[in-house]
N, C-alpha and C positions, 0 to 999 in steps of 0.2 A: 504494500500500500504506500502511496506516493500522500507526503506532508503537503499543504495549500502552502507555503513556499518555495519547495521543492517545483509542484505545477508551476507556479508564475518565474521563477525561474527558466523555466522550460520552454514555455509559450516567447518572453524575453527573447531567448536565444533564437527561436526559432523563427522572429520576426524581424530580428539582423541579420537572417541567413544561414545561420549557422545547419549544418546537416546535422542529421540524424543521429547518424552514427559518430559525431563530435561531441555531440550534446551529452547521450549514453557515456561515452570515457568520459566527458571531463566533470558529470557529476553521479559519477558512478551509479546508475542505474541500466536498466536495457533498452535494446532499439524500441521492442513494442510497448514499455511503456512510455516513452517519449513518442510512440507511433498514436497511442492512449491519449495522451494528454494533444496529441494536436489533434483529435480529433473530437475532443470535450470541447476546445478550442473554436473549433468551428461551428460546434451546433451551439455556441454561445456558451456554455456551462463554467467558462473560469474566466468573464470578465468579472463576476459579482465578486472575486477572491480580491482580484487586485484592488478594487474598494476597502474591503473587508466588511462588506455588509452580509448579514444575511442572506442566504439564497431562500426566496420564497417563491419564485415564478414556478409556475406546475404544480402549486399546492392546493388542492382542492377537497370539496368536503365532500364524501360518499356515506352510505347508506348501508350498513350490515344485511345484508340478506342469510345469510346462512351460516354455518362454521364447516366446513368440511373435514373428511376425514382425516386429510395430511396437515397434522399440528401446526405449519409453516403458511396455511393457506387460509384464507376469508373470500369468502361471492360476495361482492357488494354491486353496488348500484350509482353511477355517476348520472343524472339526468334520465334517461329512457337506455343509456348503455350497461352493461354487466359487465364485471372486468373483477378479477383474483387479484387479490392482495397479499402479499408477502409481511408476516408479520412474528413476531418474537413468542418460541412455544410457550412461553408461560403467560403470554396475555391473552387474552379472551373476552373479548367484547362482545358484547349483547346484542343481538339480532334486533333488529333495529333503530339500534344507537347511530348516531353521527360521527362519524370519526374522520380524520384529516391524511389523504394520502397524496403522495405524488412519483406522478409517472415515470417509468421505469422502459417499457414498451406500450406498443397499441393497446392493448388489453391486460398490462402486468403492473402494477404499482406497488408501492412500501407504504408502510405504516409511518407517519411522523409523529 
């Protein structure tokens, strides 16, 4: 796992030019996570770092539908969509409670 210093370091170098495989040796991590991070890069996800604000964008509030059988998983409900949620085995939220996720894929979100 790559420290939010480490990222903006990364993104830095890599918007002076610097290659890939420069970035990887000279702050001792790998090509793919430097391949990682410019790619968080582009779909926006590490300018909020370089501020140091909070990351809230993609945080939205869904709707417990269900608990399913894999400890790790919730069916909830964004709007009229149905989308799993990725959640910590010892919590357990209540079918139709409100809780606040954000997206992860089309259809796959985490618990905040």
């Amino acid at each position: 796992m790559v420290d939010n210093e480490k990222r903006v370091k990364i993104v830095e170098m890599l918007e002076s030019g610097e290659s890939p495989t420069k970035i990887a040796r000279e702050l001792k991590t790998s090509r793919n996570t430097v391949y990682r991070v410019k790619k968080e890069a582009k779909d926006g996800h590490i300018k909020d770092l370089k501020k140091n604000e909070p990351k809230t964008v993609g945080i939205e509030e869904a709707e417990v539908i269900k608990l399913v059988p894999n400890e790790r998983l919730v069916l909830a409900r964004i709007g009229e969509r149905f989308v799993r949620v990725v959640k910590q085995p010892k919590v357990r939220p209540r079918i139709r409670s409100k809780i606040r996720v954000m997206e992860i894929t089309d259809d796959l979100y985490r618990l905040v």
